[in-house]
Steps between C-alpha positions, in 0.01 A plus 500: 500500500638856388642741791208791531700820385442837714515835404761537795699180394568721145561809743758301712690372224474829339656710757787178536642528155453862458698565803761295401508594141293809453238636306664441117676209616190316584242386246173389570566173375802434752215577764155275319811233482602561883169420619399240246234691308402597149601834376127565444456431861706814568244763296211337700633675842706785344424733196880547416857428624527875624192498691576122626861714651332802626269260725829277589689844617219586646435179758877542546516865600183483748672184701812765518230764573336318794877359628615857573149572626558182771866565528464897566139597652376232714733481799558810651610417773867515312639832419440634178819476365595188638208358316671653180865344524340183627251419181797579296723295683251174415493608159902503498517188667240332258711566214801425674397167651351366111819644335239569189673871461415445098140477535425849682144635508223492303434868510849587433507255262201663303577843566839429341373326189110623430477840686606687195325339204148407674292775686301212642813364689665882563174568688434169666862555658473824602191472676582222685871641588317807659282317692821293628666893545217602704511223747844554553411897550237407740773365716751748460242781600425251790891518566528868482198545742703289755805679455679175305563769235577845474154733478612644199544168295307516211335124546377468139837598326660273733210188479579558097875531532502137713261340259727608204808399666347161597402408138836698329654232674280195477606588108820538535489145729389360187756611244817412711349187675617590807348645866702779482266740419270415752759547788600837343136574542495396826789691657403811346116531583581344844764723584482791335136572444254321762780566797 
């Protein structure tokens, strides 16, 4: 008896081989073959390969949403900025414990490859990148009120200049393959900016 295919189980292996090969690497064949379907099977769920992407990047970037919303917001019983080094500390030590440096993330990934030839993906990203910036803010201005930070610290320039710096360097990660980049990251928010 044939396997019952899910829209998900085309999602899952969807969001597997783009992240590992991107979007022009991966063809919707490679992914109706990955899960053992027809390639008609595919346009039953999904109009076209772009909007089958923007929905992948999309499930992917709300998991990352609702990790820094766990990770940052919920207990407050630990100091603001504490909260800060210690989500990006896990995130550090995730991709230092797999040793997958050349995979990166997905919204890097996309923002370095479909950003500037598809609005759909440009606006997608940005969207959810601000909401990401904004939770960060949200704790900074939480920080400042405490007195973790300086009064006059502009939290949204400095949410954006973290976020920026985190995924500069989950690129460059990628392209030398090593954790470097992440550690560089490291030193300098923790000890030069959230001090």
């Amino acid at each position: 008896m044939k396997r019952k295919i899910f829209r998900e189980d085309i999602l899952n292996a969807g969001q597997e081989l783009m992240f590992l090969n991107g979007y022009n690497a991966t063809g919707i064949k490679q992914i109706t073959d990955h899960v053992q379907i027809p390639k008609g099977s595919f346009y039953n769920h999904f109009e076209n390969k772009e909007s089958f992407a923007l929905e992948v990047l999309k499930i992917y970037c709300e998991r990352g949403i609702s990790n820094h919303r766990r990770a940052l917001l919920t207990d407050t019983s630990i100091s603001p900025v504490k909260r800060i080094k210690d989500m990006y500390t896990r995130l550090i030590g995730f991709y230092v414990e797999k040793g997958d440096f050349d995979r990166g993330c997905m919204m890097s990934n996309f923002s370095a490859e479909m950003a500037d030839i598809s609005k759909p993906f440009r606006d997608l990203l940005e969207e959810e990148f601000l909401e990401i910036q904004s939770i960060i803010t949200s704790v900074l201005e939480e920080a400042k009120q405490k007195g973790e930070l300086s009064k006059d610290t502009d939290t949204d320039s400095t949410a954006s200049f973290i976020l920026n710096s985190w995924h500069g360097a989950l690129v460059r990660m990628k392209a030398a393959a090593t954790n470097k980049p992440l550690k560089d990251f490291q030193n300098l928010i923790f000890n030069k900016i959230l001090i």
